[in-house]
C-alpha positions, 0 to 999 in steps of 0.5 A: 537603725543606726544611731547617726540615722537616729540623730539625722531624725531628731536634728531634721524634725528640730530644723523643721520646728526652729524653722517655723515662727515661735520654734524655739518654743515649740521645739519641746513637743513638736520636735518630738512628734516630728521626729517620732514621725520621721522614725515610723517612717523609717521603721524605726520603733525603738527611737518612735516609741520613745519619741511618741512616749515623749510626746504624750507624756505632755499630751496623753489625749490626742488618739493618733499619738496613742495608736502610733505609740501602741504600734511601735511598742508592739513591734518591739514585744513591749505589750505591758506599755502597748497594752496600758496604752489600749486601756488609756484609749479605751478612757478616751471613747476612742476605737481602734483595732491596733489598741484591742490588739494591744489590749488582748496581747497584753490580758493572754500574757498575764492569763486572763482568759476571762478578760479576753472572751470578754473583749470579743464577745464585747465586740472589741476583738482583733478582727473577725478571722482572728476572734474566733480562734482565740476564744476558742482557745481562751475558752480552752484556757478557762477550762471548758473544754466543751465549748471551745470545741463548739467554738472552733466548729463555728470558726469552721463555718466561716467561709474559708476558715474551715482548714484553719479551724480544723488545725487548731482544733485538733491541736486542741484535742491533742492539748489535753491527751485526745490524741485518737480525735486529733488523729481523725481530723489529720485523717479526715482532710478537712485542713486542706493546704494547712496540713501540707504545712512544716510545723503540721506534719510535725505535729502530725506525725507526734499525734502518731507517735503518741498513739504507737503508729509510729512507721505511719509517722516515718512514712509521713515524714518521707513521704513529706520531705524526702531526704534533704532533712534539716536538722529539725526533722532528722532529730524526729526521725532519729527519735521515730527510728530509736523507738522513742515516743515522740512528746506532743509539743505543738501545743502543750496549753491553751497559752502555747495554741493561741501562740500558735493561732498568731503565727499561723495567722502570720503566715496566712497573711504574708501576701495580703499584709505588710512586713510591719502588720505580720510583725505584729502577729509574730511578735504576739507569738513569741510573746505567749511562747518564747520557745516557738523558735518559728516564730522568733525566727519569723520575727527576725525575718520581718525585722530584717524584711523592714530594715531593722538589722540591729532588732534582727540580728538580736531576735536571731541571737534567741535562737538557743545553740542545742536547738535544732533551727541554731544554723537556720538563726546563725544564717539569717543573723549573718544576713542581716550583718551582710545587709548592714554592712558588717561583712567581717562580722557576718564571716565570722558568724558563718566560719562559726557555724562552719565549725560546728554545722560544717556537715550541712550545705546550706552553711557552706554555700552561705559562706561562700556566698559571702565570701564571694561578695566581699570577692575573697574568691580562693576562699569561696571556691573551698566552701563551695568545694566543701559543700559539693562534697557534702552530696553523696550523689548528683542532685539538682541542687548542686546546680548553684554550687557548681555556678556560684564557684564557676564565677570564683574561679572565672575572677581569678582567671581560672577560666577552665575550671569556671567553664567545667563549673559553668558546664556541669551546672547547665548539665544539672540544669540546662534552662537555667538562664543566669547560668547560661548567660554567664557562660556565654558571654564569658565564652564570648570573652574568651573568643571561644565557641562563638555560635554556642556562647550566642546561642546560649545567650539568645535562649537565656533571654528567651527564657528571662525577656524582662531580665535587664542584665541578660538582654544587656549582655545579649546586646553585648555580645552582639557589640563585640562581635561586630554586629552593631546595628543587631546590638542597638534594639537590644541595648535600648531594651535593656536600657528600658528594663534597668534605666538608671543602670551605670553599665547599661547606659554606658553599653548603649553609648558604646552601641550608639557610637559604633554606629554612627550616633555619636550624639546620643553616645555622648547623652548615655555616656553622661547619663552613666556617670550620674549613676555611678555609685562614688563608694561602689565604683564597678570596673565594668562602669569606670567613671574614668574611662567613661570621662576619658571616651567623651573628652576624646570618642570612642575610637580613641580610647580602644587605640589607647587600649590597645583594642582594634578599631570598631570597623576592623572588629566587625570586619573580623566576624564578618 
């Protein structure tokens, strides 16, 4: 969060105290709780962390304040405070799952094994599916091999965690130079959906590497990912291809798998959990392992998920330039400065990578796309030429590089090379729905091809029924060919599906008033401009003409346009 927003936090927490009886000498620790408060809820850790700090500083035995802080501190990969914060609470006789989190985090990343398989069998673990992977690789840690195998057996007992279990067992086994019992588990299927995973067919394949199986390795990469490699994999294949042993390094120790067990638990949890709680899970991983770039790169997705664009951007500058996940870094930080913002700064990263990872379309399409946002549109249409020219042969892929320059040549009123681009992409494509109704309703604005521009747009709707914008433009359509009374249940759809949408209220006014209800355009039309953004004003919602059409209707405005009159529009397509 910016440092303005910071201070509105702080100065509307204090008007609240001041605002009260005594406030003044209040202010001290209940300005700092309720700007604290005011943080979590903008997700906002770094100014909740040292707001709550602040706050038990005065008071270190109220436990809500304790449980908030340790949360805070977590989400920032601060676990020697969350951790100290855990044991204050535990003095307290409080319980409490964050502060055991907190609390195991902080005795895995000092080491102490011993202090973690004492945590849980105390029954102050994180939680039942997450205990049993830890002990078992805690257990690994303290050097008993034996029994953190036995472990990892009990987890698989559980119901639903057998493939997980089977995963980090084989990790295990592969961890202390057992490639040959790793392999048996890959073989045996029992990690179901897990092993279909990125990082476990890596593994996999470097378990069958260390055991000179190495065209089973190639054929598993293949086979996996087929050729639309990322930089990551094709270093493998390379290595795999030269006849080099690739090194086991999925989990080199006891620290590196319970790295692991966090990020993998991340993932398994991405649909029940919020973006803050797998933020935790993260940033635990990234804690234990500093060099697992999937989860630095996760960790700066969360940050981002939740608003944090600054804490972004920094968890993805980590990424080192030489790694193989540099560009997929480069490009999520480039989003995150999008997202807040700096467009500026964003090109530049991406003209950056341009330099250097030029070869891949994944970066040429990333700028484009913000060329094209900040409607710099010569210069989207040659990064997204340049990325075409990156396929050796016609993939589906290129469907959205052919749609995304079709929209930058159609803005600098290249219309024929927009069409061949809308075109070519239905010809790699032909059902997708934002491409056909863009190029319908362009059609329709070009006054060509009428009955294949409604035809696209109808099926585009077909396809997408809850789509605001392309219901919007099926109605549009419709308005600007005369058919009025057709137009209306359309627009009022579209209204429905995107009502506080400046473009849309405007078209139904428009609608309204072309058939005689005039009333009701006027009400649209008001309620248009109220959701007209003042700093992002859209040509296609002119709060001026909008004025303009309810100080004098409708018909007016077209004459003063220059457009012909509503009745001589719908006489002409009759």
């Amino acid at each position: 969060m910016a440092a303005p927003a910071r201070d509105w936090i702080r100065g509307a927490a204090l008007a609240l105290v001041l605002a009260a009886p005594g406030g003044a000498m209040a202010q001290g620790f209940a300005g700092d709780y309720l700007a604290a408060r005011q943080a979590s809820i903008f997700g906002d850790f770094e100014a909740a962390a040292r707001y709550y700090d602040r706050t038990i500083a005065r008071d270190n035995s109220r436990p809500e304040l304790l449980e908030r802080s340790i949360f805070a501190h977590m989400a920032l990969g601060e676990f020697d405070r969350a951790g100290s914060l855990g044991d204050r609470l535990t003095e307290l006789g409080q319980s409490s799952r964050i502060a055991q989190m907190a609390m195991i985090a902080d005795r895995l990343s000092g080491g102490d094994y011993a202090g973690t398989v004492a945590m849980i069998e105390d029954g102050k673990g994180v939680g039942t599916v997450v205990d049993g992977l830890i002990e078992a690789w805690a257990l690994l840690g303290e050097g008993d091999m034996s029994a953190a195998l036995v472990a990892f057996d009990e987890v698989a007992q559980m119901q639903g965690l057998a493939p997980l279990a089977s995963y980090h067992k084989a990790l295990a086994l592969a961890s202390v130079g057992d490639y040959e019992g790793a392999q048996a588990i890959f073989a045996s299927g029992a990690m179901g959906s897990v092993q279909g995973t990125r990082r476990a067919i890596m593994a996999h394949a470097e378990v069958l590497s260390q055991l000179d199986r190495t065209d089973e390795a190639l054929a598993l990469l293949n086979d996996s990912f087929g050729p639309g490699i990322d930089p990551g994999l094709r270093a493998l294949q390379d290595s795999l291809e030269s006849g080099e042993a690739l090194p086991f390094t999925h989990a080199q120790s006891a620290r590196d798998g319970l790295a692991e067990v966090f990020y993998t638990l991340a993932g398994a949890f991405s649909s029940e959990m919020s973006s803050d709680f797998l933020l935790i899970y993260s940033r635990i991983a990234t804690e234990l392992r500093p060099d697992h770039i999937d989860a630095q790169l996760l960790t700066a997705e969360l940050y981002d998920e939740v608003g944090q664009f600054d804490l972004a951007v920094e968890a993805y500058r980590q990424v080192p330039r030489d790694d193989p996940s540099f560009h997929a870094a480069e490009l999520g930080r480039a989003e995150s400065l999008r997202r807040s913002g700096r467009d500026d700064a964003a090109v530049e990263v991406l003209e950056s990578l341009a330099d250097s990872h030029g070869d891949l379309p994944v970066v040429m399409s990333a700028l484009g796309d913000t060329y094209r946002t900040m409607e710099r549109f010569e210069a989207a249409v040659d990064a997204y030429t340049a990325a075409l020219d990156l396929f050796a042969e016609p993939d589906t892929a290129q469907w959205f590089l052919y749609y995304a320059r079709g929209i930058s040549q159609e803005r600098q009123g290249n219309w024929d090379e927009a069409e061949s681009d809308f075109r070519a992409a239905l010809e790699l494509n032909p059902e997708q729905p934002q491409v056909l109704n863009y190029l319908g309703y362009s059609l329709v604005e070009q006054q060509e091809n009428l009955d294949e521009a409604l035809a696209m747009i109808e099926r585009a709707v077909e396809i997408e029924p809850n789509s605001g914008y392309i219901v919007d433009s099926l109605g549009w359509v419709l308005y600007r060919l005369g058919r009025y009374d057709e137009a209306v249940g359309h627009m009022e759809r579209a209204a429905e599906l995107m009502p506080i949408d400046p473009v849309v209220n405007d078209h139904l006014g428009d609608v309204y008033w072309a058939v005689g209800r005039e009333l009701e355009a006027e009400f649209m039309w008001n309620r248009a401009l109220s959701f007209v953004d003042a700093e992002d004003v859209s040509q296609d919602a002119d709060p001026d003409r909008i004025r303009r059409k309810l100080e004098v209707g409708l018909d007016t405005v077209l004459a003063e346009e220059g457009s012909p009159p509503l009745d001589v529009a719908a006489d002409e397509q009759r």
